[in-house]
Structure formats: structure tokens, C-alpha cells
ZAKELUM-917557 format. One line per field, with one value per residue: residue number from 1; residue in three letters; x, y, z of N, C-alpha, C in turn. Coordinates in Angstrom, 1 decimal, always signed. Example, Ala and Ser with C-alpha at 12.3 -4.5 7.8 and 13.67 -1.06 7.14 Angstrom:
BEGIN
resi <- 1, 2;
resn <- Ala, Ser;
nc1 <- +13.2, +12.8;
nc2 <- -5.7, -2.2;
nc3 <- +7.8, +7.1;
cac1 <- +12.3, +13.7;
cac2 <- -4.5, -1.1;
cac3 <- +7.8, +7.1;
cc1 <- +13.2, +12.9;
cc2 <- -3.3, +0.0;
cc3 <- +7.8, +7.9;
END
This chain:
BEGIN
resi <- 1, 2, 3, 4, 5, 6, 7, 8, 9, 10, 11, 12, 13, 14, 15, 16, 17, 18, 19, 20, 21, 22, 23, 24, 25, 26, 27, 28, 29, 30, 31, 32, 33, 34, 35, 36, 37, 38, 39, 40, 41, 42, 43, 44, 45, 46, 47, 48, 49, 50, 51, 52, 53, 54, 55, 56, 57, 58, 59, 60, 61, 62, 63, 64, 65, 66, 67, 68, 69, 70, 71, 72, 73, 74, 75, 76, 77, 78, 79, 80, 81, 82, 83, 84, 85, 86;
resn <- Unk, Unk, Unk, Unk, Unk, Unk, Unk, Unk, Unk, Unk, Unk, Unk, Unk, Unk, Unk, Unk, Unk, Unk, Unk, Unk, Unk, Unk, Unk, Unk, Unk, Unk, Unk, Unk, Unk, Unk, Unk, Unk, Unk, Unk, Unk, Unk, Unk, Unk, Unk, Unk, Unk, Unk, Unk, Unk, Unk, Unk, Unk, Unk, Unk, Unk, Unk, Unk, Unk, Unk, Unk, Unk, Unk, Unk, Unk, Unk, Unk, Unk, Unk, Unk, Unk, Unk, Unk, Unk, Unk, Unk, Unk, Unk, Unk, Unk, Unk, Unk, Unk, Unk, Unk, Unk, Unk, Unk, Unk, Unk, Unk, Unk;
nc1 <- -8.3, -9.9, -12.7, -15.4, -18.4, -20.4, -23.1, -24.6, -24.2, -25.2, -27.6, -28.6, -27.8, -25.3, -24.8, -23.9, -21.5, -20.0, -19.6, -18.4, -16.3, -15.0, -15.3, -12.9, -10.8, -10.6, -9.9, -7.2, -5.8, -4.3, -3.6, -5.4, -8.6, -11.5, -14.3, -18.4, -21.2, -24.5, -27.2, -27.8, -26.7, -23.3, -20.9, -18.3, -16.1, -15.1, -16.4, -18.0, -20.7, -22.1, -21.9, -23.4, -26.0, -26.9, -28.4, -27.8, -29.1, -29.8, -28.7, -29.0, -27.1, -23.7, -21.1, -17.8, -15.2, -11.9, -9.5, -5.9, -3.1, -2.3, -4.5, -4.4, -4.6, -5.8, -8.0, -8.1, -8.3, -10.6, -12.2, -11.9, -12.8, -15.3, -16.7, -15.5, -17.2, -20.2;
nc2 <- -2.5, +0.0, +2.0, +4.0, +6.3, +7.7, +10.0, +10.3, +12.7, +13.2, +14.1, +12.1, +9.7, +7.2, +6.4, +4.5, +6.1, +7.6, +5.2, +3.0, +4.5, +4.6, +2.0, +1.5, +2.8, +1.5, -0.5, +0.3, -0.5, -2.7, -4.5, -4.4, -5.0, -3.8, -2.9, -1.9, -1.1, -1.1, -0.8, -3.7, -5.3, -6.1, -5.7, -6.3, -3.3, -3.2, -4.8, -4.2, -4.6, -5.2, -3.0, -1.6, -3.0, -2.3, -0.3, +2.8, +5.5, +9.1, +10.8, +8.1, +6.4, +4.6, +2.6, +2.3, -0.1, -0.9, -3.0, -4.1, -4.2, -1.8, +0.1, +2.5, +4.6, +3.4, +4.7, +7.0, +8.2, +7.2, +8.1, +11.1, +10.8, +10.3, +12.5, +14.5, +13.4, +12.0;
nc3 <- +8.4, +6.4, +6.3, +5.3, +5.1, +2.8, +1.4, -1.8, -3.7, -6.3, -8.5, -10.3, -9.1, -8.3, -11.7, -15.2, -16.3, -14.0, -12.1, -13.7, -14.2, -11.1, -10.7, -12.1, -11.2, -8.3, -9.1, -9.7, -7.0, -6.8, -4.7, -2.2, -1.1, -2.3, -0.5, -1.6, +0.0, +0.4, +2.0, +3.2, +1.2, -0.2, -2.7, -4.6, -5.5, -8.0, -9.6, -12.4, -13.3, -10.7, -9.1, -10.4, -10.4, -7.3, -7.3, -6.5, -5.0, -5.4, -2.3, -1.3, +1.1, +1.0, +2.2, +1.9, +1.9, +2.3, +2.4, +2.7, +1.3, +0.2, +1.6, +3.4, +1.4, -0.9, +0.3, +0.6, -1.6, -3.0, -1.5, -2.1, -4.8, -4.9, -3.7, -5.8, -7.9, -7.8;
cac1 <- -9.3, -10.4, -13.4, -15.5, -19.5, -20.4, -24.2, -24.4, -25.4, -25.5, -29.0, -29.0, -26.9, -24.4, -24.9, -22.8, -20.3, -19.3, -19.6, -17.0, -14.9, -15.0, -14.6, -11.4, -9.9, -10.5, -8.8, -5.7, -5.0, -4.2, -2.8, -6.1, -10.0, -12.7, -16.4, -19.1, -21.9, -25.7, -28.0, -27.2, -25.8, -22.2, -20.2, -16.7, -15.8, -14.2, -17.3, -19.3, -22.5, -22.5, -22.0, -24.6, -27.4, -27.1, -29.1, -27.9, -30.0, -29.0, -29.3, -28.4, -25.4, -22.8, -19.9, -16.8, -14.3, -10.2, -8.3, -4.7, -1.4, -2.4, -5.9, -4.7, -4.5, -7.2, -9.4, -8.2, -8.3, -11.7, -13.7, -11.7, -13.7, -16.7, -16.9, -15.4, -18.3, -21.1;
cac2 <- -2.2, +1.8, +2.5, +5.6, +6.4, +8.8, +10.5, +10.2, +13.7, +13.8, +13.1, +10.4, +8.3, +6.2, +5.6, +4.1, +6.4, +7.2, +3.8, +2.5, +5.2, +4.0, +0.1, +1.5, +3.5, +0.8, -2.1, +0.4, -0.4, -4.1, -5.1, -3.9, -5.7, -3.0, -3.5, -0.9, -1.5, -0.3, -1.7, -5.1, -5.6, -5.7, -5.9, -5.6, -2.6, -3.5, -5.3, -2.9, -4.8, -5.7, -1.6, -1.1, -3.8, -1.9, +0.8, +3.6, +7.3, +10.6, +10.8, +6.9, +6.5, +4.0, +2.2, +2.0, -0.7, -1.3, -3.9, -4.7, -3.4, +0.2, +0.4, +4.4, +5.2, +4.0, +5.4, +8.3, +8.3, +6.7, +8.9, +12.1, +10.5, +10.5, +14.1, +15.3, +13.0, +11.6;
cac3 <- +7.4, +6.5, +6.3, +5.4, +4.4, +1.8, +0.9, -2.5, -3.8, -7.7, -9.0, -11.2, -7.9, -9.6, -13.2, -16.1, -16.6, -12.8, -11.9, -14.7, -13.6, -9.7, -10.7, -12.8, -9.9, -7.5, -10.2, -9.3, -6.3, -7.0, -3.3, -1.4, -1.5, -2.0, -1.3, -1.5, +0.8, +0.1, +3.0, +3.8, -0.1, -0.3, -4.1, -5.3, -6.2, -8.4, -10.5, -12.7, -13.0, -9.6, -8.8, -11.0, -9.5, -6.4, -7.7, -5.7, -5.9, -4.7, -1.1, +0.0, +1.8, +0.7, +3.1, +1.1, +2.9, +2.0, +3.1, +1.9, +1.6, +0.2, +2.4, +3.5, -0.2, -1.5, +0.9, +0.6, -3.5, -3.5, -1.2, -3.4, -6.0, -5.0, -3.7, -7.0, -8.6, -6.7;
cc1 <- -9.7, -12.0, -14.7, -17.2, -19.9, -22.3, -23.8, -25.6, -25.8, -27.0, -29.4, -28.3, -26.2, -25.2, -23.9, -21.5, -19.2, -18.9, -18.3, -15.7, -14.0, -14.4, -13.3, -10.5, -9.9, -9.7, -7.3, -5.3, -5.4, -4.0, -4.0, -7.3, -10.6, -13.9, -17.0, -20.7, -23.2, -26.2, -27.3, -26.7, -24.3, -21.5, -19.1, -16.6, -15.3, -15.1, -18.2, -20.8, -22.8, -23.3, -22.8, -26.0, -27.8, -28.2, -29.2, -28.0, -29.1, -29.9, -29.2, -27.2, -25.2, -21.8, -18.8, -16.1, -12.7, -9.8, -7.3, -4.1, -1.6, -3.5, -5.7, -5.0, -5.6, -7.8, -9.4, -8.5, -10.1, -12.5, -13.0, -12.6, -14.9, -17.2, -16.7, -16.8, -19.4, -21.3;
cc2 <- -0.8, +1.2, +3.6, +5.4, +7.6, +8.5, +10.7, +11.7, +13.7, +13.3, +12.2, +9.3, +8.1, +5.3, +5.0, +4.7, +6.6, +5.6, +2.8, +2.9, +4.7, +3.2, +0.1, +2.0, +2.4, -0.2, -1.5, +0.3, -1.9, -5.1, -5.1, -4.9, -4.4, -3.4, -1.9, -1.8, -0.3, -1.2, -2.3, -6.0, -5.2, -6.3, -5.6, -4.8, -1.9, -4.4, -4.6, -3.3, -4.9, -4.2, -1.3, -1.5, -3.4, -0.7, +2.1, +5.1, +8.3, +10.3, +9.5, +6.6, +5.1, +3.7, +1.5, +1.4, -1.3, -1.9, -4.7, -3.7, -1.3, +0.6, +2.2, +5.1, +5.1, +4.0, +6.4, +8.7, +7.7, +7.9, +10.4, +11.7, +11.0, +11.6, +14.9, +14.8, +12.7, +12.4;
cc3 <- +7.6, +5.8, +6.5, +4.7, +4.0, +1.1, -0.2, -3.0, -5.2, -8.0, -9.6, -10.7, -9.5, -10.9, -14.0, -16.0, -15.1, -12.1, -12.3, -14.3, -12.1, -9.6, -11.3, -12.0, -8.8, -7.9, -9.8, -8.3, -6.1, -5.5, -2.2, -2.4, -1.4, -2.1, -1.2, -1.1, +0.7, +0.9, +3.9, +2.1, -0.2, -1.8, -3.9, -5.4, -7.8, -10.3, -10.9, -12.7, -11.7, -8.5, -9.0, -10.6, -8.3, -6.9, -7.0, -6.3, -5.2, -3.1, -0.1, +0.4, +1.8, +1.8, +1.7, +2.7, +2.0, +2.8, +2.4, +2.0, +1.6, +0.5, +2.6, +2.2, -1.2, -1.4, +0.4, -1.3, -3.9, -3.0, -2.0, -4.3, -6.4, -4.5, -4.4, -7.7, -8.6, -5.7;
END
């Protein structure tokens, strides 16, 4: 299992349109589970309301976790993500 935690800097934290983007990028890598971890709340990645009920702002730190066949890849493709976005 990879995983990596990421400060979320943009100011409006994850909203709609990042968020959609995230759960679409994560849907691609079919062979692997992603969660995303705020506190002691853990979701799919993979589920946009679920992403979204988390309510995460600028400044709370996130644990992204991969496990399955392409776990190196889409660590490495997710936390890109969220450095270009988040």
C-alpha cells in the first residue's frame, strides 16, 4: 500500500469542480482502491459526494492511500494532481 499526505493550499479547499476532477482521475486507475483520509473520516476516492461531505479547507492535510496492482502510479498521478490543483 503507498501512501502520501498532502496540505491543501488553494482557498476554497476542495470544491466541485476539483473534486470531480480527482474522483475522475482516481476511476482511472481501475486495478487499485483509493481512499482519502480527513481526520478520522475515510471515503473512496473515487465517490464525489462522499469527497465532497468531507469538507476539506485550505490548510487541512489529507492522507491519500493506493492499494492494488497500479498503487506506484497512482500515487504518483494523484499527488501531481493535487500540487497542480489543490
Amino acid at each position: 500500500m503507498k501512501q502520501f499526505t498532502y496540505e491543501i493550499q488553494d482557498p476554497l479547499g476542495i470544491h466541485a469542480r476539483p473534486a470531480g476532477m480527482f474522483a475522475k482521475l482516481a476511476k482511472s486507475f481501475a486495478d487499485s482502491t483509493i481512499t482519502l483520509t480527513k481526520n478520522d473520516q475515510t471515503v473512496k476516492a473515487t465517490q464525489l459526494m462522499k469527497l465532497m461531505s468531507l469538507a476539506v479547507k485550505q490548510g487541512d492535510v489529507i492522507t491519500i492511500g493506493v492499494e492494488g496492482g497500479d498503487e506506484a502510479g497512482a500515487a504518483d498521478a494523484l499527488e501531481k494532481f493535487l500540487k497542480e490543483n489543490l
